[in-house]
C-alpha positions as CSV (number, residue, x, y, z in Angstrom):
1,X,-47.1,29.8,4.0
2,X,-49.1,29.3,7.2
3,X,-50.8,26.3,9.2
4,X,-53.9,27.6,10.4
5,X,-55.2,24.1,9.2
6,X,-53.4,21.9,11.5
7,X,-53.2,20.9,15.1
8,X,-49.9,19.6,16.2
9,X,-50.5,16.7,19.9
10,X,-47.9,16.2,21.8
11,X,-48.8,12.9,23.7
12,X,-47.2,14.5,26.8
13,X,-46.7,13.5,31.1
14,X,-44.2,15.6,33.1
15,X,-42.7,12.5,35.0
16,X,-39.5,14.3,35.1
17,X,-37.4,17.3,35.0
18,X,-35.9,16.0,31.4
19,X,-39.1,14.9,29.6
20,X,-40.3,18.6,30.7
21,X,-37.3,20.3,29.5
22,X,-37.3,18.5,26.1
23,X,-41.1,19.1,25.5
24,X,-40.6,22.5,26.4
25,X,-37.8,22.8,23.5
26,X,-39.8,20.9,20.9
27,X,-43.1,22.9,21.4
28,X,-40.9,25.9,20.9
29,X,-39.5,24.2,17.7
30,X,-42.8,23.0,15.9
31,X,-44.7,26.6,16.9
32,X,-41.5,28.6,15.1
33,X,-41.2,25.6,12.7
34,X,-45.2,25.6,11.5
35,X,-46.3,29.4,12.0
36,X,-50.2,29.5,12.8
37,X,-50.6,26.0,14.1
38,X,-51.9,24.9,17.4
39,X,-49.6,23.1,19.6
40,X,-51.7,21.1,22.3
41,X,-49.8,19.1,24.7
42,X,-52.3,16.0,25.6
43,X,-52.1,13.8,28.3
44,X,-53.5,9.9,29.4
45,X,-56.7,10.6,31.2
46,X,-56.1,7.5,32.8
47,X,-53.7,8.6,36.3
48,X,-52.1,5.3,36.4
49,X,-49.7,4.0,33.3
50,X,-48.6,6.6,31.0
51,X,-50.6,5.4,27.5
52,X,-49.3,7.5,24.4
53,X,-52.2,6.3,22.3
54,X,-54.9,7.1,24.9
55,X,-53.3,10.7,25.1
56,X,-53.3,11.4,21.2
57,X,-57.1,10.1,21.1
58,X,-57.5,12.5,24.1
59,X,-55.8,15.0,22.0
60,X,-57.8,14.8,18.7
61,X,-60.8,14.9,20.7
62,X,-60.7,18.1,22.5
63,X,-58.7,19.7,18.7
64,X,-60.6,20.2,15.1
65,X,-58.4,21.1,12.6
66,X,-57.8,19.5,9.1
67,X,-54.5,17.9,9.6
68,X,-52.8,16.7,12.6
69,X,-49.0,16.4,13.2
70,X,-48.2,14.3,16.0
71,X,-45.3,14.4,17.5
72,X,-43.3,13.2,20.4
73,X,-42.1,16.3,22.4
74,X,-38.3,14.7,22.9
75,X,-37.6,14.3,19.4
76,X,-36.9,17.2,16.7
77,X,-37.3,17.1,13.0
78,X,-36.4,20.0,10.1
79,X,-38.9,22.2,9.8
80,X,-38.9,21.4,6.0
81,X,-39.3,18.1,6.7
82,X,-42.5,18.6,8.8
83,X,-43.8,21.1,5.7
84,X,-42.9,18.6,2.9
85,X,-45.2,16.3,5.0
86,X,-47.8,18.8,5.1
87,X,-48.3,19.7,1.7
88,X,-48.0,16.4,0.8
89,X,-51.5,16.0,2.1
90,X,-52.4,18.9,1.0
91,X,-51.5,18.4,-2.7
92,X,-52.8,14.4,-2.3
93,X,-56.6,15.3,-0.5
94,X,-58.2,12.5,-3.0
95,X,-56.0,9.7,-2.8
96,X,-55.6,6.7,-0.3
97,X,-52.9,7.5,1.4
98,X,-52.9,7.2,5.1
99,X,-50.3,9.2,6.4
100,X,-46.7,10.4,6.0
101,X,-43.5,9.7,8.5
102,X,-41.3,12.9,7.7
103,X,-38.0,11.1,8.5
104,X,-35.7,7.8,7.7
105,X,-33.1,8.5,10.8
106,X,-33.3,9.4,14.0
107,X,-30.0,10.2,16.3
108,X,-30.4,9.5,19.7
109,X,-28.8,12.7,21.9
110,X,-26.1,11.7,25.1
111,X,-27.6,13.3,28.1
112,X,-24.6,16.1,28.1
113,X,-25.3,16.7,24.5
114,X,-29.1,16.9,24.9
115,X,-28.6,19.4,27.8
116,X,-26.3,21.6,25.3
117,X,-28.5,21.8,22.5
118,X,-31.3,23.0,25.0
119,X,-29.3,25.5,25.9
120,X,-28.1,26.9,22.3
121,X,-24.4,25.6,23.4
122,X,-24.5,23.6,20.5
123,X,-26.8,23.7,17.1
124,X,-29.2,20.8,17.4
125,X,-28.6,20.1,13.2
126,X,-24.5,19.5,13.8
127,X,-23.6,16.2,14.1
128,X,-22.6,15.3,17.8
129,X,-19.2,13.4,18.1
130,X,-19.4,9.6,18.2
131,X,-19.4,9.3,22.1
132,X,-22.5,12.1,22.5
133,X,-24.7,9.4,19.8
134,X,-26.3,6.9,22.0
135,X,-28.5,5.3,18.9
136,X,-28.8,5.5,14.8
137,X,-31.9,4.7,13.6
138,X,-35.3,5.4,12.0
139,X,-35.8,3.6,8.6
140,X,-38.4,1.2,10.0
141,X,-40.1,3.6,12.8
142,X,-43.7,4.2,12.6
143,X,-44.0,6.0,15.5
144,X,-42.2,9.4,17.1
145,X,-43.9,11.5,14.2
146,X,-47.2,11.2,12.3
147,X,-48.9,13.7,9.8
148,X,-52.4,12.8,9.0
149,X,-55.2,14.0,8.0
150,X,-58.3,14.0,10.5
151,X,-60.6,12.1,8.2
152,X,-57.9,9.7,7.6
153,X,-57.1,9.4,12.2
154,X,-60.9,8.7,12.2
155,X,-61.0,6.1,9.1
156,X,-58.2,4.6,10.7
157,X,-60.0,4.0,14.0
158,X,-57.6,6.2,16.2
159,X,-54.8,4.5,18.7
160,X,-55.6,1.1,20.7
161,X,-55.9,2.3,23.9
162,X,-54.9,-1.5,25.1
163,X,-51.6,-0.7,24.4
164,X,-50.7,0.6,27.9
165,X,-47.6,2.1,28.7
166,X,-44.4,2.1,26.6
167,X,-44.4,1.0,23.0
168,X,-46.6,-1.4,19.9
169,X,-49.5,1.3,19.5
170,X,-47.6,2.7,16.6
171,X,-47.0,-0.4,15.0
172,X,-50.7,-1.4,15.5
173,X,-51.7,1.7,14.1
174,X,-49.9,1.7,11.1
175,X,-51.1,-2.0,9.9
176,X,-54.8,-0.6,10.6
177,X,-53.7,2.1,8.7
178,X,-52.4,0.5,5.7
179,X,-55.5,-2.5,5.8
180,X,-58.2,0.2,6.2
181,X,-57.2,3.5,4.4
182,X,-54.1,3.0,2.6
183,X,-50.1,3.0,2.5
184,X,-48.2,5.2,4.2
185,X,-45.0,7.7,2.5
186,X,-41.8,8.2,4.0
187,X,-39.8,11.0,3.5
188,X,-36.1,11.3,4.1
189,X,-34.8,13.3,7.0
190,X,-32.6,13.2,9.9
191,X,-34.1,14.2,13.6
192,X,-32.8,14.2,17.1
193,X,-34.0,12.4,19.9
194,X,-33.4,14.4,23.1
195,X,-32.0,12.4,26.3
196,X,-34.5,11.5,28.9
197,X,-35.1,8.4,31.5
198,X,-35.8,5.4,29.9
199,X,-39.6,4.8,30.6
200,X,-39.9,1.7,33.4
201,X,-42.9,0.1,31.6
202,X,-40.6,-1.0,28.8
203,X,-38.5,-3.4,31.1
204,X,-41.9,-4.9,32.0
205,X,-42.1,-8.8,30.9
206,X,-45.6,-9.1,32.1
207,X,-46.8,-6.0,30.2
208,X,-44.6,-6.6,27.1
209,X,-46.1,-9.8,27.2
210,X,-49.7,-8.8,27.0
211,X,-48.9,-6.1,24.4
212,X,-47.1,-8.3,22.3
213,X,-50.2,-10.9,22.1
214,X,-52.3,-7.8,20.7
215,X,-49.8,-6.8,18.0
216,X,-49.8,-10.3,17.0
217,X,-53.7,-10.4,16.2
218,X,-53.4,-7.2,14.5
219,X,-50.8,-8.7,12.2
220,X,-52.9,-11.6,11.3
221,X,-55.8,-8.9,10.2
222,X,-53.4,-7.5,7.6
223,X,-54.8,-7.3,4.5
224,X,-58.6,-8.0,6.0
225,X,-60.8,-5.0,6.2
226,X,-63.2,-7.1,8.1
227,X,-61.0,-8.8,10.9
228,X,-59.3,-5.2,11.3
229,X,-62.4,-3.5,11.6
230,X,-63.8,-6.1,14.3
231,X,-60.5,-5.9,16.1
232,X,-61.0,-2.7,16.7
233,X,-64.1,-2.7,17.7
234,X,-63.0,-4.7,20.2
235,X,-61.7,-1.5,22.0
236,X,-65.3,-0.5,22.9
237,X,-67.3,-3.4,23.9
238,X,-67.9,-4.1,27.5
């Protein structure tokens, strides 16, 4: 089978050595992984603080394919997983679903470790020895990796660009998601999160103060098409 259809976005800034070595790696993985897709790597437009939604909107703009897989590029998923998630859509074109999360756990990488498995040392699917496992988790996630349809990115209204820097536009997303289109699926799989430096706009109280306040309106629009639509809306008044 082939992906001609979809357009995988890698919400992407080469702040460091790591983050370019990881991206590099995960590019590699999702072109092998999803034979006649487009991998476009899609940065903020905005110079100053990083914004992963800003970049994916970026992305989806300048891309037109049916279906869109976006995906961090520090964090690796089974290729089946990503195809499951795929023709999942494919197979479910009329109903309201919003979009699919191909994994339940996520195994954050030691730095050593991470540096291995780029380097074939070490398969990235074996299961690293407890010291080399900085972080277990997943089951709640919303973020890291998104297949969607293009209709359904659109319906949902896209990303809030508001969110600035690190973190909440995933959440965000997925209660517009689930008030305006419909509810998600989740499909179990184990992925890999390659080390990198921890990004300094999550250690901001000041930010993570203002983003908070945001998530908490959208949370109160749950379940109201109305208030969800005029939140975002918000996004493009002066």
């Amino acid at each position: 089978m082939t992906y001609e259809d979809v357009d995988v976005l890698i919400p992407f800034r080469g702040t460091c050595e790591h983050r370019i070595a990881n991206a590099d790696f995960i590019e590699a993985h999702l072109a092998n992984a999803l034979p006649g897709c487009k991998v476009t790597r899609c940065d903020d437009p905005d110079p100053d603080l990083f914004n992963r939604g800003r970049a994916v909107n970026e992305g989806v703009s300048v891309t037109d394919r049916d279906l869109l897989v976006i995906a961090d590029g520090d964090v690796w998923l089974p290729p089946r997983a990503l195809r499951d998630a795929i023709d999942t859509l494919r197979r479910t074109f009329g109903l309201p679903r919003s979009y699919v999360v191909p994994f339940d756990k996520i195994i954050w990488l030691s730095e050593e470790w991470s540096r291995d498995v780029r380097a074939g040392l070490v398969p990235i699917t074996s299961r690293p020895p407890a010291r080399h496992v900085v972080l277990e988790w997943g089951q709640k996630s919303v973020g890291i990796t998104n297949v969607v349809r293009r209709d359904q990115f659109k319906a949902i209204g896209g990303f809030d660009p508001r969110f600035r820097g690190w973190g909440c536009e995933d959440v965000a997303w997925d209660l517009a998601a689930d008030t305006l289109v419909g509810p998600k699926l989740r499909l179990r799989a184990e992925g890999r999160h390659l080390w990198h430096p921890a990004c300094a706009s999550k250690t901001d109280p000041e930010r993570m103060a203002a983003v908070g306040k945001l998530l908490e309106r959208y949370s109160g629009a749950v379940g109201n098409r109305q208030a969800m639509a005029a939140l975002i809306a918000e996004r493009y008044s002066s």
